[in-house]
N, CA, C, O and CB atoms as a CASP TS submission, in Angstrom:
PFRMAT TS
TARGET T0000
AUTHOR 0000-0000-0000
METHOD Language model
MODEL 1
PARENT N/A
ATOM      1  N   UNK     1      31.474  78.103 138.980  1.00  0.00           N
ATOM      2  CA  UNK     1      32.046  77.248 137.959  1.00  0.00           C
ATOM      3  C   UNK     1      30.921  76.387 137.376  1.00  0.00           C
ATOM      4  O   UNK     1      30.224  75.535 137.927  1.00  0.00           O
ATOM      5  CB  UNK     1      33.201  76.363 138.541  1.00  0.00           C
ATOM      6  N   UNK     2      30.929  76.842 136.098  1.00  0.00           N
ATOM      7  CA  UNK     2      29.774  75.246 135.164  1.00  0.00           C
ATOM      8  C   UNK     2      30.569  74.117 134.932  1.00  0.00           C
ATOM      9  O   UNK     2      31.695  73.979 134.453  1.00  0.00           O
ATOM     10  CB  UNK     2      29.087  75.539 133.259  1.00  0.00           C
ATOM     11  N   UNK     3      29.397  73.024 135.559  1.00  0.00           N
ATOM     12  CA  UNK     3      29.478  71.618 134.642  1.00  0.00           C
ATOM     13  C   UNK     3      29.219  71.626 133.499  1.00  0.00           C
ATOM     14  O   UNK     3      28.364  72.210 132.833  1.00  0.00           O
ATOM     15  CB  UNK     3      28.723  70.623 134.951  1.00  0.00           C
ATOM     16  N   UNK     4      30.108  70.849 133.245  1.00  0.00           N
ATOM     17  CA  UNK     4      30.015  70.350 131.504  1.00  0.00           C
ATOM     18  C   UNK     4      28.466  69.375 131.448  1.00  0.00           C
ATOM     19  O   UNK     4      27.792  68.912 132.368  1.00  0.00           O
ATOM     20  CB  UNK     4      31.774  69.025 130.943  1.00  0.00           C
ATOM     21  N   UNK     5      28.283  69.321 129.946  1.00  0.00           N
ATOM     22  CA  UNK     5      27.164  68.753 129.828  1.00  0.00           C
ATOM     23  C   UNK     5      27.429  67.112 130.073  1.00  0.00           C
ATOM     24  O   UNK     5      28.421  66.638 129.519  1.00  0.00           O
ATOM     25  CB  UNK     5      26.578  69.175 128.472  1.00  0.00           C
ATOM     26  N   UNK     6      26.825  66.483 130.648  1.00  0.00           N
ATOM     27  CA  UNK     6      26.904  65.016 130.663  1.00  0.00           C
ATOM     28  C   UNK     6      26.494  64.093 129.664  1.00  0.00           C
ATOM     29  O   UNK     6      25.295  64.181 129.396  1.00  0.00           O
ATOM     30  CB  UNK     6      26.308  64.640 131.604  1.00  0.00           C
ATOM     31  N   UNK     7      27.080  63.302 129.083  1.00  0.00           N
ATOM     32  CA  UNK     7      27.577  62.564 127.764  1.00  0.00           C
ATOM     33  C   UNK     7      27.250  61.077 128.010  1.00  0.00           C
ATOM     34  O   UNK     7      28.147  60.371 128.472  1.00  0.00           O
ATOM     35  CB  UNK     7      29.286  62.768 127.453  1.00  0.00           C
ATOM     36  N   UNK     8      26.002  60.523 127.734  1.00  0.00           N
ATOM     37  CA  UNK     8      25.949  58.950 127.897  1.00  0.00           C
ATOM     38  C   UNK     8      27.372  58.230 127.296  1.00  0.00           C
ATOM     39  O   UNK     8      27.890  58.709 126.288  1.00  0.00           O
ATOM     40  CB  UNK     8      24.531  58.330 126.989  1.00  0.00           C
ATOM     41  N   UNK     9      27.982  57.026 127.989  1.00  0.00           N
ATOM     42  CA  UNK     9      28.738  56.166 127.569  1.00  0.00           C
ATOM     43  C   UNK     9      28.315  54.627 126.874  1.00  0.00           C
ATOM     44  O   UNK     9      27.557  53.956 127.574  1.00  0.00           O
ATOM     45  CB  UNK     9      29.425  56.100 128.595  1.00  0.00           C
ATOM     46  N   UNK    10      28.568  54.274 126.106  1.00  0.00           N
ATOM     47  CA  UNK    10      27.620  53.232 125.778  1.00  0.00           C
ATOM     48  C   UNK    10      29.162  52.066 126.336  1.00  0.00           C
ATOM     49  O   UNK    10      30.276  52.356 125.900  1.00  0.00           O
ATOM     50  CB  UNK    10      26.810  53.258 123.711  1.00  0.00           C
ATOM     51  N   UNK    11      29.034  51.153 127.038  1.00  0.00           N
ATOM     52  CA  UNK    11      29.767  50.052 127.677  1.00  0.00           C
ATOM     53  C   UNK    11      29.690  48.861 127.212  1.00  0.00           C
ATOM     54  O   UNK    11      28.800  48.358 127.898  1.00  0.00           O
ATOM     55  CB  UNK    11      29.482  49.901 128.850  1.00  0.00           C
ATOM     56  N   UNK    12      30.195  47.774 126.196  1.00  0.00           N
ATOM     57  CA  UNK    12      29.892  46.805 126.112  1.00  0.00           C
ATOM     58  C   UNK    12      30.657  45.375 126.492  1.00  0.00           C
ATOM     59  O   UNK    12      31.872  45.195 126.407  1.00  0.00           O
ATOM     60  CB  UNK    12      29.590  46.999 125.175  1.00  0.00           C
ATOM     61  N   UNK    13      29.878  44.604 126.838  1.00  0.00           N
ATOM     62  CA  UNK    13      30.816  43.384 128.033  1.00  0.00           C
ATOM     63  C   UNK    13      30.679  42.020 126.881  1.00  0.00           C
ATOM     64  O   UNK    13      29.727  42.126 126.108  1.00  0.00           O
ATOM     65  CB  UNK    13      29.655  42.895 130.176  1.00  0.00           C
ATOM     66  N   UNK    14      31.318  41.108 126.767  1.00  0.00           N
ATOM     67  CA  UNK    14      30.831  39.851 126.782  1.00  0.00           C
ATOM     68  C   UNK    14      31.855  38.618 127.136  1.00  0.00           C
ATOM     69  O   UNK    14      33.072  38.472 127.020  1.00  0.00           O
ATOM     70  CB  UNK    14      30.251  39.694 125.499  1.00  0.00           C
ATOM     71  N   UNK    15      31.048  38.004 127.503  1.00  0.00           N
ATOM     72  CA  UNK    15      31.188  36.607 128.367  1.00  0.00           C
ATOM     73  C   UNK    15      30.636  35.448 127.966  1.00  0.00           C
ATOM     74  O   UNK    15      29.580  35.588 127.350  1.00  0.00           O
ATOM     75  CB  UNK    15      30.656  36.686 129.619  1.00  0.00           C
ATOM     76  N   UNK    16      31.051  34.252 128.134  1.00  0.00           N
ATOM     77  CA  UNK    16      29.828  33.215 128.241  1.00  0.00           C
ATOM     78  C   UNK    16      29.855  32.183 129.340  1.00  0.00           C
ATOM     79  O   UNK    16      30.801  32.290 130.120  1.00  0.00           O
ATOM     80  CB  UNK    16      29.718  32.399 126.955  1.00  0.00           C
ATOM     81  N   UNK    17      29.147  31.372 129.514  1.00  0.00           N
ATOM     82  CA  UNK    17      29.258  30.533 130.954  1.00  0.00           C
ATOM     83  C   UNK    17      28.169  29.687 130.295  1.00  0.00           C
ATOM     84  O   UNK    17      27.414  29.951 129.360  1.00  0.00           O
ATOM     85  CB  UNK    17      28.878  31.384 132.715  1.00  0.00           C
ATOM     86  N   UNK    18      28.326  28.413 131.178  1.00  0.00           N
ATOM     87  CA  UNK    18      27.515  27.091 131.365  1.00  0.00           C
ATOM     88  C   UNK    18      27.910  25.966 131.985  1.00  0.00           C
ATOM     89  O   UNK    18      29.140  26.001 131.967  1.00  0.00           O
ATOM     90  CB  UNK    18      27.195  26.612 130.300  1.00  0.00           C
ATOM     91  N   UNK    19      27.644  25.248 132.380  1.00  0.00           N
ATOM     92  CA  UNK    19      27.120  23.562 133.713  1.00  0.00           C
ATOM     93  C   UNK    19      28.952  23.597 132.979  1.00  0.00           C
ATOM     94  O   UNK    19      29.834  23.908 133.780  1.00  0.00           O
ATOM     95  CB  UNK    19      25.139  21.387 133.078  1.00  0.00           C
ATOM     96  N   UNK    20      29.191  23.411 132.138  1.00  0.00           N
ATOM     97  CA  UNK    20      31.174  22.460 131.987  1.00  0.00           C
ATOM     98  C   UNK    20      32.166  23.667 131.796  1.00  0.00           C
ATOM     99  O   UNK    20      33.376  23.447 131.755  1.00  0.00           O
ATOM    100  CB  UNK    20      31.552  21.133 130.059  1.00  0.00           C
ATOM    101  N   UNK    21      31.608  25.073 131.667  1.00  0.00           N
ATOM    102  CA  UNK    21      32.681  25.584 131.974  1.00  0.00           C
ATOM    103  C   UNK    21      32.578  27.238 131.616  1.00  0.00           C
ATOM    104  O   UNK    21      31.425  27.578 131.353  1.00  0.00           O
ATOM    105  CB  UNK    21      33.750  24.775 131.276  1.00  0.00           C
ATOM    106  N   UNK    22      33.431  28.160 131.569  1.00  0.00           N
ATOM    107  CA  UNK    22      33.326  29.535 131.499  1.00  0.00           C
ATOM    108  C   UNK    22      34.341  30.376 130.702  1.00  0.00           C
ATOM    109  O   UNK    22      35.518  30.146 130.981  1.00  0.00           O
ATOM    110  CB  UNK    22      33.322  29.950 132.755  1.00  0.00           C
ATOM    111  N   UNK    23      34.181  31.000 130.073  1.00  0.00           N
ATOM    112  CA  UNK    23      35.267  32.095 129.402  1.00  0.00           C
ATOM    113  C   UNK    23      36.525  32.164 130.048  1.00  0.00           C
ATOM    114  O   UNK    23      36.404  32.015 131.264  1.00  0.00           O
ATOM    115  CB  UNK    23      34.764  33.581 129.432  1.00  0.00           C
ATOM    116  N   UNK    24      37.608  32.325 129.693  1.00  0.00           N
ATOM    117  CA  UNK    24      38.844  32.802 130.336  1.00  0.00           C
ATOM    118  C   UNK    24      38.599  34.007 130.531  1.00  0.00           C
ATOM    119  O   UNK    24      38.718  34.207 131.740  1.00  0.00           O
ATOM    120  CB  UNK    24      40.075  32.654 129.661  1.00  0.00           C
ATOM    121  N   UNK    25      38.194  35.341 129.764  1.00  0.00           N
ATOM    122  CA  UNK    25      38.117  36.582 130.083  1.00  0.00           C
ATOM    123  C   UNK    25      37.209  37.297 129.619  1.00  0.00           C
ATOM    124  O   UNK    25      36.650  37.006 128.561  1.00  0.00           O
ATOM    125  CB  UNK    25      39.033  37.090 129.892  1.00  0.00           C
ATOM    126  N   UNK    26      36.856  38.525 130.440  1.00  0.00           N
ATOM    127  CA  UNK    26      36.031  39.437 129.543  1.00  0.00           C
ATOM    128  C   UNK    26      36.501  40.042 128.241  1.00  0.00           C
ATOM    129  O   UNK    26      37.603  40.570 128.095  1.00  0.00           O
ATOM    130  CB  UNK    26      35.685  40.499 130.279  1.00  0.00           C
ATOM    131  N   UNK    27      35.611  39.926 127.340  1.00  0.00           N
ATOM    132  CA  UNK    27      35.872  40.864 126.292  1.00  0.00           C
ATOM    133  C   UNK    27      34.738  42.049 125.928  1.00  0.00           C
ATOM    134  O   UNK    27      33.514  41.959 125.831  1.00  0.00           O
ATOM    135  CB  UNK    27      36.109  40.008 125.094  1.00  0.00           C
ATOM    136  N   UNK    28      35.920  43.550 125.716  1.00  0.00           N
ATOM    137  CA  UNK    28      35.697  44.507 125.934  1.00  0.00           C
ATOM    138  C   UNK    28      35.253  45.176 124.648  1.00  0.00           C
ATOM    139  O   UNK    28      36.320  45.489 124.120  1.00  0.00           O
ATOM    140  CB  UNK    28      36.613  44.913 126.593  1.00  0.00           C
ATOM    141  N   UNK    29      34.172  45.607 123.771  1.00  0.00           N
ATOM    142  CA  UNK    29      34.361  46.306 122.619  1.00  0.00           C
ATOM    143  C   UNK    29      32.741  47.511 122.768  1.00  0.00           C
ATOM    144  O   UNK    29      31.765  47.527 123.517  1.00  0.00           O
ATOM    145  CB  UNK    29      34.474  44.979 121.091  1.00  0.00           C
ATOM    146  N   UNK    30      33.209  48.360 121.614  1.00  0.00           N
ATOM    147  CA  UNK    30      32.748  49.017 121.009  1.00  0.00           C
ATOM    148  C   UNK    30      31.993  49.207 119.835  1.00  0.00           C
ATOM    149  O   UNK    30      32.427  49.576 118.743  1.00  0.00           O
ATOM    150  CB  UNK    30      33.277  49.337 121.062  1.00  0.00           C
ATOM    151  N   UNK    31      30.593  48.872 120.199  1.00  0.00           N
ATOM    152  CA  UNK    31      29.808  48.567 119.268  1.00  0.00           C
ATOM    153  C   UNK    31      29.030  49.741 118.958  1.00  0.00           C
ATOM    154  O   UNK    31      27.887  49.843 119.403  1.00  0.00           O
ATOM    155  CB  UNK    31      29.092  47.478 119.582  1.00  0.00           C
ATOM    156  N   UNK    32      29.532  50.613 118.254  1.00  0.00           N
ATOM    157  CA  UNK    32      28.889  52.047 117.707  1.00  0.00           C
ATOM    158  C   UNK    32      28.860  51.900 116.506  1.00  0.00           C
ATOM    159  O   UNK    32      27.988  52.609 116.002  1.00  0.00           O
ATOM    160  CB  UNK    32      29.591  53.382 117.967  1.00  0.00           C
ATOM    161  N   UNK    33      29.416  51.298 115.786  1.00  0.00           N
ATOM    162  CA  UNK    33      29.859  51.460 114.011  1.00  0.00           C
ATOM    163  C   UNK    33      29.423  49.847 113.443  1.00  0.00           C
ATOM    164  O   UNK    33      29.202  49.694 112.242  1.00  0.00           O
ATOM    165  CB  UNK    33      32.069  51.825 113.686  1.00  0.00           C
ATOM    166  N   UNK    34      29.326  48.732 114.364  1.00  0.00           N
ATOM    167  CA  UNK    34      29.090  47.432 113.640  1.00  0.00           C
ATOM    168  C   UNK    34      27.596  47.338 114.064  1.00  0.00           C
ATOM    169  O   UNK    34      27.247  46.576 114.966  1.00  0.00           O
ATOM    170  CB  UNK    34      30.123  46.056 114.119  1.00  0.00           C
ATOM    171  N   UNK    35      26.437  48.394 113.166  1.00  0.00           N
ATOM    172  CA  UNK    35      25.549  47.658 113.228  1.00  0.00           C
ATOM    173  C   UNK    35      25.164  47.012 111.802  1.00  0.00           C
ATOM    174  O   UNK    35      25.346  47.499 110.686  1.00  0.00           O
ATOM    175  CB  UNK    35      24.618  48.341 113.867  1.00  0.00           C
ATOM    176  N   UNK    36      24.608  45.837 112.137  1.00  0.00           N
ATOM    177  CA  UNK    36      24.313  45.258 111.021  1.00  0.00           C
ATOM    178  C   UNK    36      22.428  44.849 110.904  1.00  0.00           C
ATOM    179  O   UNK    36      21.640  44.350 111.708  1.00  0.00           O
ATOM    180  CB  UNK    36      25.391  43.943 111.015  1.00  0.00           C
ATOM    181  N   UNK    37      22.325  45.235 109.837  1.00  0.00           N
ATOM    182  CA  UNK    37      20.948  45.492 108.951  1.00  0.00           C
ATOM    183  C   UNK    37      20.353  43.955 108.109  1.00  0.00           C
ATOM    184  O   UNK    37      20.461  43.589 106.938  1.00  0.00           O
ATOM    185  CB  UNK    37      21.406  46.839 107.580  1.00  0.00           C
ATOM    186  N   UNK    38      19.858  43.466 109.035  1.00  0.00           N
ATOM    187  CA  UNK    38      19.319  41.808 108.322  1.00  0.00           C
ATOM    188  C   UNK    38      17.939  42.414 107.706  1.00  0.00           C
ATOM    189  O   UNK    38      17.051  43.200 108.038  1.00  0.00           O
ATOM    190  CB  UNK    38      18.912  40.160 109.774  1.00  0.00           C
ATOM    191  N   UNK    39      18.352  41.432 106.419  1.00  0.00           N
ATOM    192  CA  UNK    39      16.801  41.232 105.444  1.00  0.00           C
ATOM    193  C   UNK    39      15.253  40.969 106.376  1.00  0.00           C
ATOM    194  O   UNK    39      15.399  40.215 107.338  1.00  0.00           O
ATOM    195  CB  UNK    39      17.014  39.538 104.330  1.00  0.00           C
ATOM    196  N   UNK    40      14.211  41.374 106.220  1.00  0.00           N
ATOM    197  CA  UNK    40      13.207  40.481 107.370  1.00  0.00           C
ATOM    198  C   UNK    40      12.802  38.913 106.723  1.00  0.00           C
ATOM    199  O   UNK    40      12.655  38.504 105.571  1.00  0.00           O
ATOM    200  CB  UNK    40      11.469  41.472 107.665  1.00  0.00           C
ATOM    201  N   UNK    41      12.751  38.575 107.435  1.00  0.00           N
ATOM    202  CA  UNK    41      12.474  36.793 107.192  1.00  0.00           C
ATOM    203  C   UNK    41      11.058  36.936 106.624  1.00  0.00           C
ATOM    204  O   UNK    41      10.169  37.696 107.007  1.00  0.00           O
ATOM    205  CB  UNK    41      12.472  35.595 108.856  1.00  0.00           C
ATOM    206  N   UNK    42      11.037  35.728 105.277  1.00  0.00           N
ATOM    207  CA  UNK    42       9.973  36.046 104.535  1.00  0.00           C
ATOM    208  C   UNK    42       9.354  35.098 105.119  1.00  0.00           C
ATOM    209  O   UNK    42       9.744  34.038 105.608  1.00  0.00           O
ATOM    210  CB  UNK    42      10.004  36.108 103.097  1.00  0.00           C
ATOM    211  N   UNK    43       7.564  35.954 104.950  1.00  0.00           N
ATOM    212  CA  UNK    43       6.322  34.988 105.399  1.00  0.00           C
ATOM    213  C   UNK    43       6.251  33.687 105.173  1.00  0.00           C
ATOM    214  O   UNK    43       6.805  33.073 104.262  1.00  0.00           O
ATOM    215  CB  UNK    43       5.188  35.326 104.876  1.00  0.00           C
ATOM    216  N   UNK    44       5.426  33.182 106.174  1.00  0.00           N
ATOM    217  CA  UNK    44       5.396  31.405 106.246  1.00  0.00           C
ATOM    218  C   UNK    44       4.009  31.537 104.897  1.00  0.00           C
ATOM    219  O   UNK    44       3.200  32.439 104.677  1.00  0.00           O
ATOM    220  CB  UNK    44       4.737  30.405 108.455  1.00  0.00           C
ATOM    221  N   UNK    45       4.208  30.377 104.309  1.00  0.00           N
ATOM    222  CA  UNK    45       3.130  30.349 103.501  1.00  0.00           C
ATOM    223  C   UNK    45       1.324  30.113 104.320  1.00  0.00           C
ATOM    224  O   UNK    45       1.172  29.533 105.395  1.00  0.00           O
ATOM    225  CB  UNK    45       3.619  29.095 102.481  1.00  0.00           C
ATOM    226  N   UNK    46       0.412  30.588 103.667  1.00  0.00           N
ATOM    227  CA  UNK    46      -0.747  30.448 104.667  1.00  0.00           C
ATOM    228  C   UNK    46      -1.520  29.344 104.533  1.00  0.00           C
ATOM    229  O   UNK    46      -2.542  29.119 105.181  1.00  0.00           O
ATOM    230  CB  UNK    46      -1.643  31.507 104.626  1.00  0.00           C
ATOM    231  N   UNK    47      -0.835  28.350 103.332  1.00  0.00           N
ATOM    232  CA  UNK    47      -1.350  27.370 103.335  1.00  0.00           C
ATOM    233  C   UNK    47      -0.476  26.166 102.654  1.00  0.00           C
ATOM    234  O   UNK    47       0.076  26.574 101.631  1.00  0.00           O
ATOM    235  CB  UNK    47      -2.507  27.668 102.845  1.00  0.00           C
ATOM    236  N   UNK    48      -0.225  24.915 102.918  1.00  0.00           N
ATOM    237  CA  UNK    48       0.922  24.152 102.552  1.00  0.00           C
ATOM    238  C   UNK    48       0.371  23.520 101.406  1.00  0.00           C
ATOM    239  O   UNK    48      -0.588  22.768 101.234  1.00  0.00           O
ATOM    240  CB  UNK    48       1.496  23.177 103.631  1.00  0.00           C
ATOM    241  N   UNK    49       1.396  24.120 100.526  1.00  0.00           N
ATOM    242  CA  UNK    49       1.334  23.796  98.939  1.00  0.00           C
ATOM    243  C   UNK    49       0.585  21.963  98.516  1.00  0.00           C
ATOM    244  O   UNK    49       0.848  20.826  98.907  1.00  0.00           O
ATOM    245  CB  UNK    49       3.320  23.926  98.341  1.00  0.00           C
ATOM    246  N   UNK    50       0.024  22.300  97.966  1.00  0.00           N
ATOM    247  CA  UNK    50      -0.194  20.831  97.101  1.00  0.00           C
ATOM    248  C   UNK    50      -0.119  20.513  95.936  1.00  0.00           C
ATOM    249  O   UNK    50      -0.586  21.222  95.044  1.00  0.00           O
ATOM    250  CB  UNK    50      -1.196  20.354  97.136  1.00  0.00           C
ATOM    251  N   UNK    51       0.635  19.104  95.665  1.00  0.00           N
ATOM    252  CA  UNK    51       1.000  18.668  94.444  1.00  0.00           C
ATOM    253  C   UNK    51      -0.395  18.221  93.189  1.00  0.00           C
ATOM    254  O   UNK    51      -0.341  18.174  91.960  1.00  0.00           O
ATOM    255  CB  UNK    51       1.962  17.404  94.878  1.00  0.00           C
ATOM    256  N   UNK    52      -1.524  17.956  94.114  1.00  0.00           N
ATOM    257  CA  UNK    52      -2.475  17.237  93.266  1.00  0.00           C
ATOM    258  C   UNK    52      -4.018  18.505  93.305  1.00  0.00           C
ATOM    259  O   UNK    52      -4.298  19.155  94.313  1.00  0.00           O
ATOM    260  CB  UNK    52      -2.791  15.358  94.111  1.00  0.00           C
ATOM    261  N   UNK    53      -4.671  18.572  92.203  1.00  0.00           N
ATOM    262  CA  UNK    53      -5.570  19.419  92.222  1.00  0.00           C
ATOM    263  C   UNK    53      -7.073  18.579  92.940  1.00  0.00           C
ATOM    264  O   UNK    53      -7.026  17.381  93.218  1.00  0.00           O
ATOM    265  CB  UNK    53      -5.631  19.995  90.663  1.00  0.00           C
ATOM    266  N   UNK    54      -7.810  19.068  93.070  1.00  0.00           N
ATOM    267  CA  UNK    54      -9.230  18.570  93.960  1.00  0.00           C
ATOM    268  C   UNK    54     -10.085  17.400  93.508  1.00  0.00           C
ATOM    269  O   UNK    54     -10.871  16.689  94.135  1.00  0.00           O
ATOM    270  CB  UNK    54     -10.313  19.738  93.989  1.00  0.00           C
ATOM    271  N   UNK    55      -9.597  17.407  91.881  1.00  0.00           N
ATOM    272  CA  UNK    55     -10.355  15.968  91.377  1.00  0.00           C
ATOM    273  C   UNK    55      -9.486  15.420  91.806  1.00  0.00           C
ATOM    274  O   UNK    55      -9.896  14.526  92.546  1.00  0.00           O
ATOM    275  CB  UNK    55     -10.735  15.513  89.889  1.00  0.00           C
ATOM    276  N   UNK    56      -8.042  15.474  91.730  1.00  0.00           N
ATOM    277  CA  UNK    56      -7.687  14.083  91.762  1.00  0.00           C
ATOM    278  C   UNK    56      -7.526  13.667  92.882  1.00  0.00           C
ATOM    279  O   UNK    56      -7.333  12.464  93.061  1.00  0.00           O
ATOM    280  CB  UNK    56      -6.672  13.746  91.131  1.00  0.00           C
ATOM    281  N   UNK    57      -7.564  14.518  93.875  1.00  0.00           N
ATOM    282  CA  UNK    57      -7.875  14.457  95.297  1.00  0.00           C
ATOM    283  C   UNK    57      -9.294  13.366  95.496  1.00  0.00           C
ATOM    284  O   UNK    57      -9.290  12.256  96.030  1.00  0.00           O
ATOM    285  CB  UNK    57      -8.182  16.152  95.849  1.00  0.00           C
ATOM    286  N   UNK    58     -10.180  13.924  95.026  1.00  0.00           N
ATOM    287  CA  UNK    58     -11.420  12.976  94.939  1.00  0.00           C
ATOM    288  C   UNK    58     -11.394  11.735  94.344  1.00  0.00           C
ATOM    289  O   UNK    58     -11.843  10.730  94.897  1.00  0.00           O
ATOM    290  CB  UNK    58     -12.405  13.539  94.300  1.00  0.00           C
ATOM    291  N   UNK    59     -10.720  11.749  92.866  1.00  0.00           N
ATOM    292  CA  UNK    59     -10.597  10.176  92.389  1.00  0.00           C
ATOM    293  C   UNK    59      -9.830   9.562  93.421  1.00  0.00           C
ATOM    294  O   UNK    59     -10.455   8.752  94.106  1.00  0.00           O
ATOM    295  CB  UNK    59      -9.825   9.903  90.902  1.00  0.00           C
ATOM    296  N   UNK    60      -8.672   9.739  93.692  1.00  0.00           N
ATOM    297  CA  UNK    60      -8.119   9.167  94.791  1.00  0.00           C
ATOM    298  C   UNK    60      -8.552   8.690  95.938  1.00  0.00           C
ATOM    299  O   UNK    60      -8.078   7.700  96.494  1.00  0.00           O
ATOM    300  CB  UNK    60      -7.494   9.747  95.093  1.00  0.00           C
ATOM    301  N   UNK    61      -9.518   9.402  96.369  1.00  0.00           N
ATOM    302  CA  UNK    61      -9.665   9.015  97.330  1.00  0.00           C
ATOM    303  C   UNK    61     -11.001   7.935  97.046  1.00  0.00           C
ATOM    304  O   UNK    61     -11.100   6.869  97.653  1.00  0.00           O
ATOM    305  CB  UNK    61      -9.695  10.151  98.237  1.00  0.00           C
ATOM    306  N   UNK    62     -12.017   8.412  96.005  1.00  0.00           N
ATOM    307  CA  UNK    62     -12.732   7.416  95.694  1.00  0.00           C
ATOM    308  C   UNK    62     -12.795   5.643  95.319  1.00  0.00           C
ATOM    309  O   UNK    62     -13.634   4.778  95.063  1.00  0.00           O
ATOM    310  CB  UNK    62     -13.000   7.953  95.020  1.00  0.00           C
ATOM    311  N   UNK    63     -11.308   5.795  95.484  1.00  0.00           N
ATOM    312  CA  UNK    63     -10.855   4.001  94.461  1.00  0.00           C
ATOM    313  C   UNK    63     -10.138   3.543  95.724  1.00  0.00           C
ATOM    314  O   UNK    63      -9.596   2.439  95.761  1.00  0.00           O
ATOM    315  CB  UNK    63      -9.390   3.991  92.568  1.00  0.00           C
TER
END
């Protein structure tokens, strides 16, 4: 007699807990179909913008 081919199950649990208190129950789902696709977070700038250009940086600071 053949075995059938063996078939991963994907299982998903969630819970939460902490120091004042805990879930009433597990909850049971099926997460095959809700994946969700986020934008990537745009780059930090490489340098923090400034309002004043380099002279006036200099007059400024000269007076």
């Amino acid at each position: 007699m053949e075995r059938k081919e063996i078939k991963g199950i994907a299982f998903y649990i969630t819970a939460w807990i902490n120091w004042w208190g805990k879930s009433e129950k597990l909850e049971f789902y099926n997460n095959e179909e809700d994946t969700i696709e986020y934008p990537p977070m745009p780059l930090k700038p490489r340098c923090r913008p400034t309002t004043e250009s380099q002279e006036e940086y200099k007059a400024r600071v000269e007076e």
